[in-house]
C-alpha positions in Angstrom: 113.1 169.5 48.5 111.3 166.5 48.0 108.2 166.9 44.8 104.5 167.1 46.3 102.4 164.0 45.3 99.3 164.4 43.5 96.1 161.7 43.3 93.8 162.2 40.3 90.9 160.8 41.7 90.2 158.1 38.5 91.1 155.0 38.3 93.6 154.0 35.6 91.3 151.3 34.3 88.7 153.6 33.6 90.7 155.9 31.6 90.5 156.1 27.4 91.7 158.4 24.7 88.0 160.1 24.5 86.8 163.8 25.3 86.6 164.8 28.9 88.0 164.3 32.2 89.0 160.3 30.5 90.6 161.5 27.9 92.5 164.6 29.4 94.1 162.0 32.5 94.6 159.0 29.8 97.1 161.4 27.9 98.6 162.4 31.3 98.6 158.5 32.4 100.8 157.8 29.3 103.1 160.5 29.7 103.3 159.8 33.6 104.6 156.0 32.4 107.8 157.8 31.2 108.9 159.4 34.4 111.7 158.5 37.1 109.7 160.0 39.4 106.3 159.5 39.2 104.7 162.9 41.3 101.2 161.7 40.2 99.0 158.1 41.2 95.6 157.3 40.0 92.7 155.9 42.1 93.1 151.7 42.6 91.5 149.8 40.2 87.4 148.8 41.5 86.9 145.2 40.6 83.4 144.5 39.5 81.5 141.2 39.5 79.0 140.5 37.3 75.3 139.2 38.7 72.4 137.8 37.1 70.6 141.0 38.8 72.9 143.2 38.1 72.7 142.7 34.4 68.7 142.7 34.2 69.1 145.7 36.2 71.7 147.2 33.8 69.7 146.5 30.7 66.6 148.0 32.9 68.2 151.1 33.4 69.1 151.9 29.7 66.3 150.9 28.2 63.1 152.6 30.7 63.8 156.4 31.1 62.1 156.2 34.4 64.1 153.9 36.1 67.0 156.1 34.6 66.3 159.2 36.1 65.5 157.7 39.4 68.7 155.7 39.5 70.6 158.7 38.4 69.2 161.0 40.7 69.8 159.2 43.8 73.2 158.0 42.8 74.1 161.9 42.4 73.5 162.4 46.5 75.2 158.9 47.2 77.4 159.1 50.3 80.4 157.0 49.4 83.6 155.4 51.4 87.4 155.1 50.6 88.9 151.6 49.8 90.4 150.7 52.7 93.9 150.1 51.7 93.6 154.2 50.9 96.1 156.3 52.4 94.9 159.7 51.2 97.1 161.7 53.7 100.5 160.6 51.9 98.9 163.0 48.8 99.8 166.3 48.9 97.1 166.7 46.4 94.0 165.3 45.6 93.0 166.4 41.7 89.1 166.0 41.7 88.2 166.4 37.7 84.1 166.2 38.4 82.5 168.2 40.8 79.7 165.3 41.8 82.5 163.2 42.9 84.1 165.5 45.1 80.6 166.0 46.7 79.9 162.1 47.3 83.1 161.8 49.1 83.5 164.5 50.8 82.8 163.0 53.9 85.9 161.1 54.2 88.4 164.5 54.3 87.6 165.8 57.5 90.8 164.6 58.7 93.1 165.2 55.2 95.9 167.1 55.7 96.7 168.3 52.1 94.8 170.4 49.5 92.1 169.3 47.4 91.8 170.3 43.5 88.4 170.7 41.5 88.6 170.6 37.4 85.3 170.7 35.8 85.5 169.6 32.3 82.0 170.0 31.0 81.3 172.7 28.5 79.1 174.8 31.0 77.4 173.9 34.4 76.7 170.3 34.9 73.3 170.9 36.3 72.5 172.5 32.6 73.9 170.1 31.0 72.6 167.2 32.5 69.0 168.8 32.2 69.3 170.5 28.6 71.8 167.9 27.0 71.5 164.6 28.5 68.1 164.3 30.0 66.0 166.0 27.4 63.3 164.1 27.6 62.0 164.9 31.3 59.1 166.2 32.1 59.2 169.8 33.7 58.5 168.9 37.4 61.5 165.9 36.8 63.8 168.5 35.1 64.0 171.7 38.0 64.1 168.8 40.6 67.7 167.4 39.1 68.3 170.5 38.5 68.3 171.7 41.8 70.2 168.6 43.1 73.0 168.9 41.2 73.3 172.8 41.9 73.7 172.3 45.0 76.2 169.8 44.5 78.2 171.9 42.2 77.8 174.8 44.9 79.0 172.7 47.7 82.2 171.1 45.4 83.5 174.7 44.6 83.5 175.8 47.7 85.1 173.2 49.1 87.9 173.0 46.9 90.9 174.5 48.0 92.0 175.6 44.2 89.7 175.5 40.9 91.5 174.9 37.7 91.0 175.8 34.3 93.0 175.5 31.8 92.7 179.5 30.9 90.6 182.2 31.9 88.7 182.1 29.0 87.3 178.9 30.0 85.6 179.9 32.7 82.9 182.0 30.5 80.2 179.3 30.2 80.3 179.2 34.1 80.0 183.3 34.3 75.9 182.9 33.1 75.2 181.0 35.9 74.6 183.4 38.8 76.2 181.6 41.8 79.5 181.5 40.2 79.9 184.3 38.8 79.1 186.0 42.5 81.8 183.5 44.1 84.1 184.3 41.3 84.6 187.8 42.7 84.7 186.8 46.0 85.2 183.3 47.7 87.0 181.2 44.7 88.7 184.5 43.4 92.2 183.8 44.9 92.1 180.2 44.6 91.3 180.0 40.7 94.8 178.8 38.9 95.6 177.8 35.2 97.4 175.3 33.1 96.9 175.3 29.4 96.0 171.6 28.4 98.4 169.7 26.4 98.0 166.4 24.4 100.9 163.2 22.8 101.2 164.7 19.1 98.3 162.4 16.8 99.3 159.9 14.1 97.2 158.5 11.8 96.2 155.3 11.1 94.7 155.4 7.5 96.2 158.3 5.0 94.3 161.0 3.2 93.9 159.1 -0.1 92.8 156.0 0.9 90.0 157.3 3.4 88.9 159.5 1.1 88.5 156.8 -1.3 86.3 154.6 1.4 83.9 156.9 1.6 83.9 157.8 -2.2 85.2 161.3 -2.3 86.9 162.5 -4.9 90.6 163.6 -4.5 90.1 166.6 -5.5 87.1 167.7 -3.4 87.1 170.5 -0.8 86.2 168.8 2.3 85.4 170.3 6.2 85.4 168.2 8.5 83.4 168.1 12.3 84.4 165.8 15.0 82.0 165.8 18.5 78.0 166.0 19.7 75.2 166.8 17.8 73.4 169.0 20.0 73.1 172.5 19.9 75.6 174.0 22.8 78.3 172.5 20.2 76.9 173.8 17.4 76.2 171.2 15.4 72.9 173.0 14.2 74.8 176.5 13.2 76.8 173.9 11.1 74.0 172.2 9.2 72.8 176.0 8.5 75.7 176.9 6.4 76.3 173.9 5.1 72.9 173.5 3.7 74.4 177.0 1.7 77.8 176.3 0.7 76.4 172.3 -0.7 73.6 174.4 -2.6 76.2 176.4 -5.4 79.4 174.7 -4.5 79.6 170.7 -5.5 83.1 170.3 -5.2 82.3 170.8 -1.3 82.1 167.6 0.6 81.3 167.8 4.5 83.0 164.3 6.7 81.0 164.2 10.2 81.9 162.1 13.2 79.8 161.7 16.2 75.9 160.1 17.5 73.4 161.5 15.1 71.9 162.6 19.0 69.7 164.4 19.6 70.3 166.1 16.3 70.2 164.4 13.1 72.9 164.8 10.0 71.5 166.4 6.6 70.0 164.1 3.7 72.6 164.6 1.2 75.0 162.8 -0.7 78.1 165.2 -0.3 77.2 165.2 4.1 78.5 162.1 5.5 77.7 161.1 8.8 79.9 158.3 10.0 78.8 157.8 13.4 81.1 156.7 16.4 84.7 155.9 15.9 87.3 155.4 17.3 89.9 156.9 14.6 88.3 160.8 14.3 91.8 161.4 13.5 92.3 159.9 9.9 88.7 161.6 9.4 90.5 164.7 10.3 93.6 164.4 8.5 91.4 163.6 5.0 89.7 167.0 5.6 90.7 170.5 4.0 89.8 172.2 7.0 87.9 171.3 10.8 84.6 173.5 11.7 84.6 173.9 15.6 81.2 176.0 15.7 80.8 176.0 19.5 78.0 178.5 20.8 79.9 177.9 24.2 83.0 176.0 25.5 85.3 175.0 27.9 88.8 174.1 26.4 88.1 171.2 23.7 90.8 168.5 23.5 89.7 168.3 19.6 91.1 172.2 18.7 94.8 170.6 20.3 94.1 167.3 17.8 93.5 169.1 15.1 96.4 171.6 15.7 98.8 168.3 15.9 97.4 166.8 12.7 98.3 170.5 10.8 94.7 171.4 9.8 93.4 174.9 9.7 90.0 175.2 11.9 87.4 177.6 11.6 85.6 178.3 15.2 83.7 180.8 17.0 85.1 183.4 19.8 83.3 181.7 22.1 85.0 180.1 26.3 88.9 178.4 25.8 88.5 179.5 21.9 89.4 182.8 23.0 92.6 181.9 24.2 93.9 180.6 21.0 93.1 184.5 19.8 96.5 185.6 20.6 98.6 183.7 18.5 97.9 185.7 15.7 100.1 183.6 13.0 98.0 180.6 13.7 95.8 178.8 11.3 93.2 179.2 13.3 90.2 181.7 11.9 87.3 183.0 13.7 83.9 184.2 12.9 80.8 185.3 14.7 78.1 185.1 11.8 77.3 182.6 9.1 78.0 185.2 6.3 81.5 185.6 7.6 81.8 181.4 8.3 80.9 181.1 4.3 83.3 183.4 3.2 85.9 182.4 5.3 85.5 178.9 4.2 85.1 180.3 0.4 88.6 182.0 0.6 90.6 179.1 1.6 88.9 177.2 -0.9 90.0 179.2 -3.4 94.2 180.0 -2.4 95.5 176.5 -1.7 98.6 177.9 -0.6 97.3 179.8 1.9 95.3 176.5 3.1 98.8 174.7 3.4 100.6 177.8 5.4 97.8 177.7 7.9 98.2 174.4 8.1 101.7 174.3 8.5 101.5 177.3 11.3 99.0 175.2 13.5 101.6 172.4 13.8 104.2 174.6 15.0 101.7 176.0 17.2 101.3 172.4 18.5 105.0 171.7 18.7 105.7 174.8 20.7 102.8 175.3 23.2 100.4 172.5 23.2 102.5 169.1 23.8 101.7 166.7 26.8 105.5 167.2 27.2 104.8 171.2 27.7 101.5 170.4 29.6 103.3 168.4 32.1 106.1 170.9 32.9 103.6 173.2 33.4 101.6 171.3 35.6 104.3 169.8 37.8 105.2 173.5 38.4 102.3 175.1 39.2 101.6 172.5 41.7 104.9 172.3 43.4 104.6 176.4 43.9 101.2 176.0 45.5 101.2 176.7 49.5 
């Protein structure tokens, strides 16, 4: 029987290893390079040419929040075409991973004759996202109107998707507090909701433990956590300056590594917190760390927890969305709390029993090797979709 064809609906040149729907198909771009038979194609590559006004307007539109909002909020409701040289109907499949996508070209599948697929990656709904995370600084009025524009978009996108995927059912919690679809979820999307656990290539990394810890001066023998994503509250990042600001009080052995945009929350002022910024190698930042704080007050399914599983590092997180899931692998190195008293002395324990530290470690890896690889994600994948009607 000849293997259904899937189209993730991204171009290949827009792809990265990053967080998100870019990061999730760049690992399965890699791995599809691999294969005899290739079951999955990417969008064409858009070619873009540079204008004098296209750049004044560029540099326009990041700089004045007005025009911002404005060009964002009628982009979202944008009606847009297929290249021509397009043959959508020689997909079986057509893998949408952003709901506002599928909604500004959903015009041009009247006549498909396969099935479309809707992932949304971000951490809750994007219309609370966009207007609690992204534009924060909107006045009320400017706020409920995007709002409201890109509800309805999400509305429209998962019902028109044939199957909704998520990587596990736990991931779905952030989208059960918004009202529309947790009704839908018990009725119109209820049979078409499938799963796939996500899978990543296994991490190397490019500068060793010693020598990064040197760069940024901390001693060898220092007990350091380490945090890797936004600075904004949905993640956390503000639980984590709480009981840090405890455990640096009484504890100076205790360093904390931080990577990500001091937005819209800032780092703490002191010398055993380091904020590094942006980078593009969060994995040696990782690997010089004792343990990884993943204090999400809600989530989807991070790609960071399977990073940090690869690179053998016990995490600390909260029972919170695709966290869950990880709950029933009980041998795992991965340790869960729901206040900051039980965080601290959580984090206080393995400080002080090194050799459970390294066992935990040791059991995420193996966790990794046996469950989590792009190899196992892909098997998965290519199965579930060649069982679908």
């Amino acid at each position: 029987m000849k293997n259904k064809k899937v189209l993730m609906w991204m171009a290949e040149s827009s792809l990265k290893p990053a967080g998100g729907p870019t990061g999730y198909l760049y690992n399965i771009s890699k791995y599809n390079e691999t294969l005899k038979d290739k079951f999955i194609e990417f969008l064409p590559s858009a070619e873009h040419k540079k204008s004098l006004k296209g750049t004044i307007f560029h540099f326009l539109l990041t700089r004045i929040k007005i025009i911002k909002f404005y060009s964002y909020y009628s982009h979202i409701f944008k009606d847009k075409k297929l290249a021509e040289d397009l043959d959508i109907n020689s997909y079986d499949y057509i893998h949408f991973h952003d709901t506002i996508s599928l909604f500004q070209f959903r015009k041009n599948f009247y006549n498909y004759n396969g099935k479309i697929i809707l992932t949304s990656h971000c951490p809750k709904p994007v219309h609370r996202e966009v207007t609690e995370d992204v534009f924060i600084n909107l006045n009320p009025k400017q706020k409920e109107k995007l709002k409201n524009r890109l509800e309805l978009i999400e509305e429209h996108s998962f019902i028109t998707a044939d199957y909704v995927l998520f990587p596990c059912k736990e991931a779905k919690d952030p989208y059960l507090t918004w009202d529309f679809f947790k009704k839908i979820n018990n009725t119109q999307i209820k049979e078409k909701l499938i799963y796939c656990p996500t899978g990543i290539p296994e991490i190397k990394v490019k500068i060793n433990k010693e020598n990064f810890r040197q760069t940024y001066n901390i001693p060898k023998s220092a007990f350091v956590i380490s945090y890797v994503g936004r600075h904004n509250e949905i993640k956390g990042y503000n639980k984590l300056k709480e009981f840090a600001t405890e455990l640096l009080k009484n504890n100076t052995d205790i360093y904390f590594i931080i990577a990500g945009k001091e937005f819209p929350l800032q780092g703490l002022s002191h010398d055993r917190w380091i904020e590094v910024g942006y980078t593009k190698d969060p994995h040696s930042l990782i690997n010089s760390s004792d343990i990884f704080i993943l204090p999400n007050q809600q989530t989807y399914f991070d790609l960071i927890m399977l990073e940090v599983l690869s690179l053998g590092i016990p995490v600390i997180t909260t029972p919170t969305g695709g966290n869950k899931f990880f709950k029933q692998f009980s041998t795992s190195g991965i340790l869960f709390y729901k206040s900051q008293e039980e965080c601290i002395e959580l984090i206080k324990n393995l400080k002080s029993d090194q050799k459970q530290l390294v066992e935990l470690g040791k059991n995420n890896y193996e966790l990794f090797r046996k469950h989590f690889t792009i190899k196992t994600f892909m098997e998965e994948y290519f199965s579930l979709i060649q069982k679908l009607n």
